[in-house]
C-alpha positions in Angstrom: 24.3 -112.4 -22.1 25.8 -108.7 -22.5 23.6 -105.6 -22.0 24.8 -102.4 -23.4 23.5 -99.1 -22.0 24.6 -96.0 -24.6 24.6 -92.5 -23.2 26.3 -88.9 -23.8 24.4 -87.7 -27.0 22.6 -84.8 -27.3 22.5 -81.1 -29.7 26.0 -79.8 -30.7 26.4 -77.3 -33.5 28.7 -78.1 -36.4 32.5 -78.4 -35.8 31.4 -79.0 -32.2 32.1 -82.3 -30.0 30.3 -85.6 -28.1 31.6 -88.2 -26.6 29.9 -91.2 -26.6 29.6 -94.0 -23.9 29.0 -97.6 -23.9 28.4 -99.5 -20.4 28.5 -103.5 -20.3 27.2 -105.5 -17.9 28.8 -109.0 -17.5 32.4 -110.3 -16.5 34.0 -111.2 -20.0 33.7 -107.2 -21.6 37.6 -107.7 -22.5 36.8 -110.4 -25.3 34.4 -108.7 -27.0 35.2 -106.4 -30.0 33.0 -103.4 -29.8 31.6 -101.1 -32.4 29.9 -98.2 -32.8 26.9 -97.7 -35.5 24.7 -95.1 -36.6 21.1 -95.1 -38.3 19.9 -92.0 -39.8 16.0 -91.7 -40.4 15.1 -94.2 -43.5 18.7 -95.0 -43.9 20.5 -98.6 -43.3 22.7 -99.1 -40.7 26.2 -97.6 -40.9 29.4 -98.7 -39.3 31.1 -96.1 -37.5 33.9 -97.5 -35.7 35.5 -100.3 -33.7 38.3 -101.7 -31.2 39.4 -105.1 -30.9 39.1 -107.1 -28.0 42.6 -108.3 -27.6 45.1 -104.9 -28.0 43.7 -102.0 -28.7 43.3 -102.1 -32.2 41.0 -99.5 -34.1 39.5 -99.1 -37.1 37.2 -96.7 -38.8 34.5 -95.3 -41.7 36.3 -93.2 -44.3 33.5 -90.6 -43.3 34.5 -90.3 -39.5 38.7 -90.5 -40.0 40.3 -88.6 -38.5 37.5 -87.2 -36.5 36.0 -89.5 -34.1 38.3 -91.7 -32.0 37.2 -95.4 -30.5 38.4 -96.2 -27.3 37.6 -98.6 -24.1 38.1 -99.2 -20.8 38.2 -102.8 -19.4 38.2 -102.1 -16.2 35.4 -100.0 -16.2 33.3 -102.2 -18.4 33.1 -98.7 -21.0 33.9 -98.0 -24.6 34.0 -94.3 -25.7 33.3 -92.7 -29.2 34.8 -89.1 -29.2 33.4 -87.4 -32.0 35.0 -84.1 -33.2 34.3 -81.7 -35.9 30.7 -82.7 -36.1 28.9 -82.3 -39.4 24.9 -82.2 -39.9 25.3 -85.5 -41.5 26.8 -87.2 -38.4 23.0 -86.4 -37.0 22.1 -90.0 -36.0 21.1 -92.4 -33.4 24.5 -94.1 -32.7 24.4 -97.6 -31.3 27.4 -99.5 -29.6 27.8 -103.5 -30.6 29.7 -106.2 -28.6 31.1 -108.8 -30.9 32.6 -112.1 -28.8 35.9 -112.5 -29.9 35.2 -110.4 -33.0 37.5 -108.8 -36.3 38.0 -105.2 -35.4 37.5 -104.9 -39.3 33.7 -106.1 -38.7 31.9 -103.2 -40.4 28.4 -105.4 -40.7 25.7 -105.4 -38.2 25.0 -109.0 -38.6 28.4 -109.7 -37.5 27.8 -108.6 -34.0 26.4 -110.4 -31.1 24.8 -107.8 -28.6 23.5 -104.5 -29.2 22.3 -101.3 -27.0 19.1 -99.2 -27.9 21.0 -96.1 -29.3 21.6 -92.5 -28.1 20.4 -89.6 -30.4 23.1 -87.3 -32.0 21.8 -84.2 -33.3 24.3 -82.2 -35.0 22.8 -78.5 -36.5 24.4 -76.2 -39.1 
């Protein structure tokens, strides 16, 4: 069992920054891929980013490229999401996903094993 505890969103005004963090409880954090997802209000879930759990491989929406940048911390138990040159539509609840030995190119939810319950991202124009 993995519990995920999201925190570090908040307001930030367009082209402004977040980073996002991502706390795991448990001993095995290392072989877990982990993602980060987004839910706007009335909209599906969206994959956002990931990292895999073996090197530190990456991989990302077209929408956040070059933007927002995945990264973790095994010793710490953390994953990061440093978003950059926030837009109104990056306004979200962002939830992080642990995935036991998952694909980093995992972009559905079902494909995850464990999830956290979201941080708000609220990005104005």
């Amino acid at each position: 069992q993995v519990q995920l505890v999201e925190s570090g969103g908040g307001l930030a005004q367009a082209g402004g920054s977040l980073r996002l963090s991502c706390v795991a409880s448990g001993r095995t954090f290392s072989r877990y891929a982990m993602g980060w997802f987004r839910q706007a209000p009335g909209k599906e879930r969206e994959f956002v980013a990931a990292i895999s759990w073996s090197v530190d491989i990456t991989y990302y929406s077209d929408s956040v490229k070059g933007r927002f940048t995945i990264s973790r911390d095994n010793a710490k138990n953390t994953v990061y999401l440093q978003m950059n040159s926030l837009k109104p539509e990056d306004t979200a609840v962002y939830l992080c996903a642990a995935g036991w030995k998952g694909r980093v190119q995992a972009v559905l939810p079902h494909e995850y094993d464990y999830w956290g319950q979201g941080t708000q991202v609220t990005v104005s124009s």
